[in-house]
One Martini backbone bead per residue (centre of mass of N, CA, C, O) as a GRO file, in nm:
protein
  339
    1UNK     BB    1   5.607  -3.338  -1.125
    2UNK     BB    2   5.736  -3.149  -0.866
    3UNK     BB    3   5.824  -2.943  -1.101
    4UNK     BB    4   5.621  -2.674  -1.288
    5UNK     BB    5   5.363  -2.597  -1.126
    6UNK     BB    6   5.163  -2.416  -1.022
    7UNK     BB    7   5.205  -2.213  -0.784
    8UNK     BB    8   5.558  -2.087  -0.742
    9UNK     BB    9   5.631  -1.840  -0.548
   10UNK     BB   10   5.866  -1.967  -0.366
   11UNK     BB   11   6.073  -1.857  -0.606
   12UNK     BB   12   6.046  -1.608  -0.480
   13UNK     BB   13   6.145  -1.294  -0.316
   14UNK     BB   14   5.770  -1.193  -0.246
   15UNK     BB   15   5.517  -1.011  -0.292
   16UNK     BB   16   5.190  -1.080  -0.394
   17UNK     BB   17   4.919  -0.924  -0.535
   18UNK     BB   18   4.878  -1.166  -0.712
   19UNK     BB   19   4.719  -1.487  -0.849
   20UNK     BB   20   4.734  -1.669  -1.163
   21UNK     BB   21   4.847  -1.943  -1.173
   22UNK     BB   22   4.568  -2.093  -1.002
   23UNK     BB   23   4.296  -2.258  -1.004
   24UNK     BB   24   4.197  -2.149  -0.739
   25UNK     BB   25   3.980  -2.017  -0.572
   26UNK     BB   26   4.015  -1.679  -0.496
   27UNK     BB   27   3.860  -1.631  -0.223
   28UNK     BB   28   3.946  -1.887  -0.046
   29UNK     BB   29   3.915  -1.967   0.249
   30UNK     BB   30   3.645  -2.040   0.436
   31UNK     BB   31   3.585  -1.904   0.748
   32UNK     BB   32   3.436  -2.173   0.858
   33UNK     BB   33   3.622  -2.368   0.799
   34UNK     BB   34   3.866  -2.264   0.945
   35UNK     BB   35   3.689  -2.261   1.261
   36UNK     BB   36   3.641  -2.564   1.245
   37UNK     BB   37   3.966  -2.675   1.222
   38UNK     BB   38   4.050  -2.562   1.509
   39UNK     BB   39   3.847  -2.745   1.659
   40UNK     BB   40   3.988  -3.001   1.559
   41UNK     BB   41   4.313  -2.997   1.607
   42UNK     BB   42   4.312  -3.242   1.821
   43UNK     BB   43   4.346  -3.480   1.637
   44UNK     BB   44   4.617  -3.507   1.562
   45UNK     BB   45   4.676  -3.725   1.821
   46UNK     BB   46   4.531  -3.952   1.577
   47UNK     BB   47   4.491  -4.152   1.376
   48UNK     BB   48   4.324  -4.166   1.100
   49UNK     BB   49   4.153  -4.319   0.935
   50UNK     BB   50   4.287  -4.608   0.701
   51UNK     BB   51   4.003  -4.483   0.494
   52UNK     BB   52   3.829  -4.261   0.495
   53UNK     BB   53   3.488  -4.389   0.519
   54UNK     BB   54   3.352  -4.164   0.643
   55UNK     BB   55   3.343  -4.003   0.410
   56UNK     BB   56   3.295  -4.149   0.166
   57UNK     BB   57   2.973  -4.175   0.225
   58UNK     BB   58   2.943  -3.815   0.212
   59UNK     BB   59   3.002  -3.828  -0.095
   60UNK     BB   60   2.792  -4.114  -0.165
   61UNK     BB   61   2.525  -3.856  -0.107
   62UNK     BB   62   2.566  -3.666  -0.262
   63UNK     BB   63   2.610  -3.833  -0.547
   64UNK     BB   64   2.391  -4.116  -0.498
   65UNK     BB   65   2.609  -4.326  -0.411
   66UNK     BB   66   2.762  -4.574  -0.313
   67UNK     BB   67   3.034  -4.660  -0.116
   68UNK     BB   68   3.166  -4.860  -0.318
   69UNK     BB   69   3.228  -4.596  -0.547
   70UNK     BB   70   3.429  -4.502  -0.342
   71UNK     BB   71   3.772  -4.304  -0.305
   72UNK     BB   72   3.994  -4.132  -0.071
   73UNK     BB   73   4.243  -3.910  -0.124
   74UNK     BB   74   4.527  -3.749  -0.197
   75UNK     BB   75   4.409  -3.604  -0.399
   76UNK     BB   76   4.408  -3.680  -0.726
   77UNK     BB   77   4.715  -3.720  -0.791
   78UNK     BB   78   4.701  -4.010  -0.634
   79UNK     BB   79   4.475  -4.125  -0.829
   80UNK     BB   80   4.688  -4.155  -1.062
   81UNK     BB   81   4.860  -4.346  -0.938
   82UNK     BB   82   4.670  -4.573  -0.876
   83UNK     BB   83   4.510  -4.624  -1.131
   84UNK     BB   84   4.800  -4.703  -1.249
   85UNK     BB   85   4.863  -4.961  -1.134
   86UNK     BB   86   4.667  -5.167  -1.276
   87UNK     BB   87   4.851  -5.081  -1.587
   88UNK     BB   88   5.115  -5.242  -1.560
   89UNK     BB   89   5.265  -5.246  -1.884
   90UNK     BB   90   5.051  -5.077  -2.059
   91UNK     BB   91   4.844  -4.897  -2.220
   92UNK     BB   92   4.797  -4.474  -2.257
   93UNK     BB   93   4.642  -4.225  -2.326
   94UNK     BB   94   4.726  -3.877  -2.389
   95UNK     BB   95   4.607  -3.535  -2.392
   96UNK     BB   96   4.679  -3.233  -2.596
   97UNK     BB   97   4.738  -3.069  -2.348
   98UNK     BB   98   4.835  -3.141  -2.015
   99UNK     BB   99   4.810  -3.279  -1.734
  100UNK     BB  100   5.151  -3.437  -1.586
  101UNK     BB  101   5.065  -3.659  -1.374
  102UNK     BB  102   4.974  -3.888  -1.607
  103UNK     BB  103   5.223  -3.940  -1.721
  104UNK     BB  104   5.414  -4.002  -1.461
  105UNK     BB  105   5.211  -4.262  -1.382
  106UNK     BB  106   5.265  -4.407  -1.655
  107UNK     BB  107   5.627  -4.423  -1.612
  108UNK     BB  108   5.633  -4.579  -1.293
  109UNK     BB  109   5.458  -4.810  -1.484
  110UNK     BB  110   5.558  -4.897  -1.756
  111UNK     BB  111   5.417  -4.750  -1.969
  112UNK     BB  112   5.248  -4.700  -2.298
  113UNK     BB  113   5.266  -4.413  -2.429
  114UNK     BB  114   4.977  -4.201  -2.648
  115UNK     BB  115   4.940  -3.914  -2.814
  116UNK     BB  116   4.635  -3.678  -2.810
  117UNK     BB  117   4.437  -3.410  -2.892
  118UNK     BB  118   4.272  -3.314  -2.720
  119UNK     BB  119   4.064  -3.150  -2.950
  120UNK     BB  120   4.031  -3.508  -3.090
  121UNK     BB  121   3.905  -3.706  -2.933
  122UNK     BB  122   3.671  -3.821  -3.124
  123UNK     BB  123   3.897  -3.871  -3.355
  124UNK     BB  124   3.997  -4.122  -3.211
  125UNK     BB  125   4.166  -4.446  -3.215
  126UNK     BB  126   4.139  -4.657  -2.965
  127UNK     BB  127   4.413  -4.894  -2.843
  128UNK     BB  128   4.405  -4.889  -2.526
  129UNK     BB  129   4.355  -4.941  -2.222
  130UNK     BB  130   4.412  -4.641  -2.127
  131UNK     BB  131   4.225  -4.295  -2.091
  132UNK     BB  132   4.295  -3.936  -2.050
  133UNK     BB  133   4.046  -3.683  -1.950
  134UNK     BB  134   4.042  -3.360  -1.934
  135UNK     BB  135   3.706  -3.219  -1.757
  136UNK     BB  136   3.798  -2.981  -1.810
  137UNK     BB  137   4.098  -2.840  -1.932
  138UNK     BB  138   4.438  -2.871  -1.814
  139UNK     BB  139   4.461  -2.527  -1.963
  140UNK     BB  140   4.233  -2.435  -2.173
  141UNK     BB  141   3.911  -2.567  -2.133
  142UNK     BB  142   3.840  -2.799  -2.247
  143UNK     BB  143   3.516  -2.979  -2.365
  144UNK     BB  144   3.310  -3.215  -2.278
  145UNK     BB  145   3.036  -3.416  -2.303
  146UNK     BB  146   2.861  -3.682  -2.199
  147UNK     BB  147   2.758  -3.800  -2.469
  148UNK     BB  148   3.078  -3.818  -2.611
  149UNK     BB  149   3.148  -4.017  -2.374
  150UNK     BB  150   2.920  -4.220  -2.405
  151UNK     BB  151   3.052  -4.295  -2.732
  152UNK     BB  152   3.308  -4.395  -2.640
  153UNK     BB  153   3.215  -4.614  -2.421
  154UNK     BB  154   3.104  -4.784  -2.643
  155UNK     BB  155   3.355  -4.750  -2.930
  156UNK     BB  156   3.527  -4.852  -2.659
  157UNK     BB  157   3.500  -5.127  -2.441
  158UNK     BB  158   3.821  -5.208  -2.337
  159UNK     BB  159   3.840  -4.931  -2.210
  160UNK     BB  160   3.974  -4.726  -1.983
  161UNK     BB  161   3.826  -4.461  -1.896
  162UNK     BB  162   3.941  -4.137  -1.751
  163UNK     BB  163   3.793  -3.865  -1.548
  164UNK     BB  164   3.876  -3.510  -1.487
  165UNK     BB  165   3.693  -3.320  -1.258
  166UNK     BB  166   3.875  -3.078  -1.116
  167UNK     BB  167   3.717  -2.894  -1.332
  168UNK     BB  168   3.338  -2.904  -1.290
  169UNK     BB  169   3.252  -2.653  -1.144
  170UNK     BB  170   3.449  -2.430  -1.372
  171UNK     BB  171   3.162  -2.450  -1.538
  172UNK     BB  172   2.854  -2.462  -1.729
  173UNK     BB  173   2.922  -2.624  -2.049
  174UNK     BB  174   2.910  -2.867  -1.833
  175UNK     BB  175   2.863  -3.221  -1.706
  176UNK     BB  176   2.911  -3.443  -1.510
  177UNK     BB  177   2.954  -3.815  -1.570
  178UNK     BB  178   2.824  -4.009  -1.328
  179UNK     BB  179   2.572  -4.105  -1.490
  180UNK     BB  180   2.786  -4.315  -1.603
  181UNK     BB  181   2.851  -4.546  -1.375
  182UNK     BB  182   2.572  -4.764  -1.420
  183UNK     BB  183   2.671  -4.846  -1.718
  184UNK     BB  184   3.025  -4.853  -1.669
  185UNK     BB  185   3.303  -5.038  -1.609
  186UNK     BB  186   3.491  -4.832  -1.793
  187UNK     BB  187   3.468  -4.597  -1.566
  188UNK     BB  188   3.627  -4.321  -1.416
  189UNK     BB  189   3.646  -4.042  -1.168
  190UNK     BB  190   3.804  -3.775  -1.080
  191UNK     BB  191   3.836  -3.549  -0.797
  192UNK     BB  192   3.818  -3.224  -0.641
  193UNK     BB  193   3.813  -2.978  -0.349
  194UNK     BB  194   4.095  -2.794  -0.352
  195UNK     BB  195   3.969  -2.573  -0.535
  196UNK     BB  196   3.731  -2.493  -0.487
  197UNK     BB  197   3.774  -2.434  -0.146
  198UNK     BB  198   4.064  -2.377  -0.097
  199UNK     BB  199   4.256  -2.674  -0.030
  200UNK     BB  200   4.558  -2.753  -0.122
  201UNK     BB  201   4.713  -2.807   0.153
  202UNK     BB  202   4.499  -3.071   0.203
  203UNK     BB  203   4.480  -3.288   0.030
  204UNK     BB  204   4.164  -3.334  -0.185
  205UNK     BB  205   3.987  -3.650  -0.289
  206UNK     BB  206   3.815  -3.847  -0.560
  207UNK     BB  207   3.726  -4.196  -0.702
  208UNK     BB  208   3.474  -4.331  -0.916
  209UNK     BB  209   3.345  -4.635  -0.929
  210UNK     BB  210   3.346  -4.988  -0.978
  211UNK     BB  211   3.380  -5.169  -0.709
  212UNK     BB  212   3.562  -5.374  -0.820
  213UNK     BB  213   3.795  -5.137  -0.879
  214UNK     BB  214   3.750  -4.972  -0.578
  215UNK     BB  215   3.915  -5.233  -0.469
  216UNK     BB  216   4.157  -5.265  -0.603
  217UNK     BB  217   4.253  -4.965  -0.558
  218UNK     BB  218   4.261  -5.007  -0.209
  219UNK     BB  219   4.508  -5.223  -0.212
  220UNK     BB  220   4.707  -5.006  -0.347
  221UNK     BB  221   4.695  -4.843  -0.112
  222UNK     BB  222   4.767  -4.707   0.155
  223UNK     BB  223   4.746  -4.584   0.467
  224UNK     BB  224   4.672  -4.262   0.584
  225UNK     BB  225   4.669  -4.075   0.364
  226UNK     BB  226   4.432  -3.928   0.471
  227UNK     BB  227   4.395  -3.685   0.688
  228UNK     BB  228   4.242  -3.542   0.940
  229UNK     BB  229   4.189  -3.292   0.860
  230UNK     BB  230   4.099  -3.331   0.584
  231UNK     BB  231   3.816  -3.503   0.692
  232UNK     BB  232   3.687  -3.268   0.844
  233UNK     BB  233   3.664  -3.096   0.588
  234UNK     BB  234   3.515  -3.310   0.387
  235UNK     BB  235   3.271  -3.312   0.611
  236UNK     BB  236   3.191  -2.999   0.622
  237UNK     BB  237   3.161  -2.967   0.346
  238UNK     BB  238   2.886  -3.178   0.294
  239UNK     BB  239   2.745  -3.061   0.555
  240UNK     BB  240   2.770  -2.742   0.351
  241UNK     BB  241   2.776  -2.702   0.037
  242UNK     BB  242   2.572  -2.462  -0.045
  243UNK     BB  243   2.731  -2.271   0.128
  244UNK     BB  244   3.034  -2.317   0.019
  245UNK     BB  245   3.038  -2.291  -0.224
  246UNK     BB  246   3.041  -2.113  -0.504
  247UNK     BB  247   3.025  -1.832  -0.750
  248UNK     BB  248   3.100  -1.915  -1.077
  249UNK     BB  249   2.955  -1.680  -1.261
  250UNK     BB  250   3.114  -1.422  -1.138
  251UNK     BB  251   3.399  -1.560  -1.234
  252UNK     BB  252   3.321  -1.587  -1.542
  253UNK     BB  253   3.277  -1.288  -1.598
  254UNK     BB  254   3.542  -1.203  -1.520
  255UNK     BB  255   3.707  -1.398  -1.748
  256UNK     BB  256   3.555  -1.267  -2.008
  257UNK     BB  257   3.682  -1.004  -1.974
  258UNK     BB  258   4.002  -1.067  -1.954
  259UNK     BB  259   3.992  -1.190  -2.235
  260UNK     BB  260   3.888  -0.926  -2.379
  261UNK     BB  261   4.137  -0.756  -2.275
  262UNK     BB  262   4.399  -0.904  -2.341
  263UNK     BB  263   4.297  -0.945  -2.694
  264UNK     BB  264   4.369  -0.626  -2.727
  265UNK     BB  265   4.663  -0.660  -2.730
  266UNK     BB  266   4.946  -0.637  -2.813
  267UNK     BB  267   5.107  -0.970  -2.821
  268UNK     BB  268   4.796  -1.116  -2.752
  269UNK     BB  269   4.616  -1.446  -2.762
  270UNK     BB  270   4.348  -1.580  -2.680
  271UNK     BB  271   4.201  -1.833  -2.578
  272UNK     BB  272   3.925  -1.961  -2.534
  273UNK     BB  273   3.718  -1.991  -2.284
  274UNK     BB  274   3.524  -2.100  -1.998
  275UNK     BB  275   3.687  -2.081  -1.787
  276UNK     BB  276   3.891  -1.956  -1.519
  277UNK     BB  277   4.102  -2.037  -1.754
  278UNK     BB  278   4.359  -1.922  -2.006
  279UNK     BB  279   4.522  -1.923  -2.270
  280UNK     BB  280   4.812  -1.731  -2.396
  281UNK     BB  281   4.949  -1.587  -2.677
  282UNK     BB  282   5.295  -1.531  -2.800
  283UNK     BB  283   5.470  -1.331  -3.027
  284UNK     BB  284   5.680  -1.458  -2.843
  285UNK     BB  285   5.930  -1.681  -2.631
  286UNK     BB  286   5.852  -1.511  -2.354
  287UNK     BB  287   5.732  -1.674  -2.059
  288UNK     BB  288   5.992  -1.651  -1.850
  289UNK     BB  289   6.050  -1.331  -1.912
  290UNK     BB  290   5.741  -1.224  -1.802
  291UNK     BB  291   5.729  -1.372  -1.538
  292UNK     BB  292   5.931  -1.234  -1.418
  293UNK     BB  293   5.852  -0.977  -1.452
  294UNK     BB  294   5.550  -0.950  -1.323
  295UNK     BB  295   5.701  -1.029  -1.027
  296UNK     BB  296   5.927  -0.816  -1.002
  297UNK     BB  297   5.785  -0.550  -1.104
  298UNK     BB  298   5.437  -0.655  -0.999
  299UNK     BB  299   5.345  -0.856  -0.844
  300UNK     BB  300   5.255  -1.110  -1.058
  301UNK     BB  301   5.113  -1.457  -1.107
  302UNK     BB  302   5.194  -1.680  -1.338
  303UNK     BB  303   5.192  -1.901  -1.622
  304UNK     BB  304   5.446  -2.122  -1.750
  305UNK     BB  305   5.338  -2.354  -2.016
  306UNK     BB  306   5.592  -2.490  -2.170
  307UNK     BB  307   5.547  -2.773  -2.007
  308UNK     BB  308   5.342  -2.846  -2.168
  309UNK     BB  309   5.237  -3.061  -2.384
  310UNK     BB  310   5.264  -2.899  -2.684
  311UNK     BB  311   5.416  -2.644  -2.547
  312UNK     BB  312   5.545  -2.335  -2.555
  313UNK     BB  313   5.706  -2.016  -2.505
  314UNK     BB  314   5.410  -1.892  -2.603
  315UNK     BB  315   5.279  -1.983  -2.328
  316UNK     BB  316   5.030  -1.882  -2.101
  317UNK     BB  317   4.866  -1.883  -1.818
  318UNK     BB  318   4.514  -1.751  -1.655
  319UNK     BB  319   4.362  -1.693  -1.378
  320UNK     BB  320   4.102  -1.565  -1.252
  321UNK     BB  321   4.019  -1.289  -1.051
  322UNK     BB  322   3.956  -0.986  -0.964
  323UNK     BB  323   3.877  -0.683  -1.102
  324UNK     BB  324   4.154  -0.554  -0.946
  325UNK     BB  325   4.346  -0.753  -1.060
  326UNK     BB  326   4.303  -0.750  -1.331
  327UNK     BB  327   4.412  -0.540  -1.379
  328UNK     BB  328   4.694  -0.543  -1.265
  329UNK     BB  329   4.753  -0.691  -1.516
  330UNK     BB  330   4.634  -0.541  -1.796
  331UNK     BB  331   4.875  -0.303  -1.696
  332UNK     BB  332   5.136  -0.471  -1.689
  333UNK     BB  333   5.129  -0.596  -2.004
  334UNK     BB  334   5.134  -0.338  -2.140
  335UNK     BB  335   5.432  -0.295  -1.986
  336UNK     BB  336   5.620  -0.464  -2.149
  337UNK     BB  337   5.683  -0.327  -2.436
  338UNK     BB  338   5.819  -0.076  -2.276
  339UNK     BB  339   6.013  -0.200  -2.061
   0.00000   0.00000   0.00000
């Protein structure tokens, strides 16, 4: 799907005071990290290496695993249509709502793909070659824990599970599974810098599994997928990680005021989430209209779920920003009815 994901502010003619549209860490990109790249820029005069191997090397140092088992992709996108290749011609489960770009990549590649509920995903009986997982999910924030992970991965051993990691950052009450990968070759993991670090535009991910795997993805890969800017940025975040960090803490108790308040409003019902993204849904299936009205009439911009996989038009998405913007989106709704 090239059109319909978060974050099309393009699509208006206008200035926005707030982006609550995108998952991306909301308080942009650090300074230092900019300062760095200023100073890089003369690098784009060279082709970046054709792997970017030397990143890789520097994720699987963070990560404490070999480099042998780490693939540097051009955004975590990039990584689910490689993955997706491997699989050409088999079947794939993908949970819903979820991630559009897991199904395009497997229509692609003319697999036969069965949905099942992402919340349901421990009572399904996978019987695919692959099944992808985004955890925490992207849109509702719905988690699974590494152990149900691992109980998965032992009761289909025939099955390759892909769990999504781009927003494993931005909860607290999951941590990443990479720790069965030393156990499970029939695990991937796809990771992104892109939301943490709020580099969306410089698109930068990676995955993780088992050598054989990352043999085999490296072969369907493109060369030069991932640009020398990005290389130098993913190398400056690893090594300054904990400086450059956020605050995560601090942005999830934004996100759960936010839900109690807009979940206080008539006319609208929030899904909880642990993630500073969270599902709402409208007692009318007005997302399309809403979404304009926000836009146009108060400058700030929302996600219209309508198009995920499982839901329609009374749900929009919403990821929260700093506690002033918030407000301006909850006096926004508050007069949507009034309008």
């Amino acid at each position: 799907m090239i059109y319909g994901h978060g974050d099309d502010g393009y699509l208006y003619n206008t200035t926005f005071k707030a982006n609550f549209s995108s998952n991306v860490w909301y308080e942009s990109t650090a300074a230092k990290l900019i300062t760095h790249l200023k100073h890089k820029l003369p690098a784009i005069a060279n082709y970046p290496t054709p792997n970017a191997d030397e990143l890789s090397e520097k994720i699987a140092q963070h990560h404490q695993l070999e480099a042998a088992s780490i693939l540097t992709t051009n955004g975590a996108t990039e990584a689910f249509y490689l993955i997706a290749t491997l699989f050409y011609g088999k079947t794939a489960a993908i949970g819903t709502p979820t991630f559009s770009e897991y199904e395009d990549a497997c229509m692609r590649n003319k697999m036969r793909i069965s949905f099942y509920k992402r919340a349901d995903l421990l009572d399904t009986n996978f019987k695919d070659d692959i099944v992808f997982i985004c955890n925490p999910n992207n849109p509702d924030g719905y988690s699974t824990t590494v152990t149900e992970i691992r109980t998965l991965l032992l009761k289909f051993p025939k099955t390759t599970f892909v769990i999504d990691e781009a927003y494993i950052d931005f909860t607290l009450s999951i941590d990443s599974c990479k720790s069965l990968l030393k156990e499970f070759n029939t695990l991937i993991i796809v990771k992104s810098l892109t939301k943490l670090f709020s580099i969306p535009g410089l698109r930068l991910g990676y995955i993780m599994c088992h050598p054989e795997l990352k043999q085999k993805l490296q072969h369907a890969k493109m060369p030069w997928s991932v640009n020398a800017m990005a290389i130098e940025a993913g190398k400056y975040i690893f090594n300054n990680y904990k400086a450059l960090a956020p605050n995560m803490a601090t942005l999830l108790n934004f996100s759960k005021a936010l839900q109690q308040d807009i979940d206080t409003l008539s006319g609208f019902t929030v899904l909880p989430s642990t993630t500073p993204f969270f599902l709402v849904k409208l007692d009318s299936p007005d997302a399309a209209k809403l979404k304009d009205y926000l836009a146009y009439t108060h400058q700030l911009l929302i996600r219209d779920a309508s198009n995920f996989r499982g839901l329609d038009g009374h749900y929009i998405r919403i990821a929260s920003q700093s506690p002033q913007k918030n407000e301006l989106l909850v006096n926004a709704l508050k007069a949507w009815h009034t309008h």
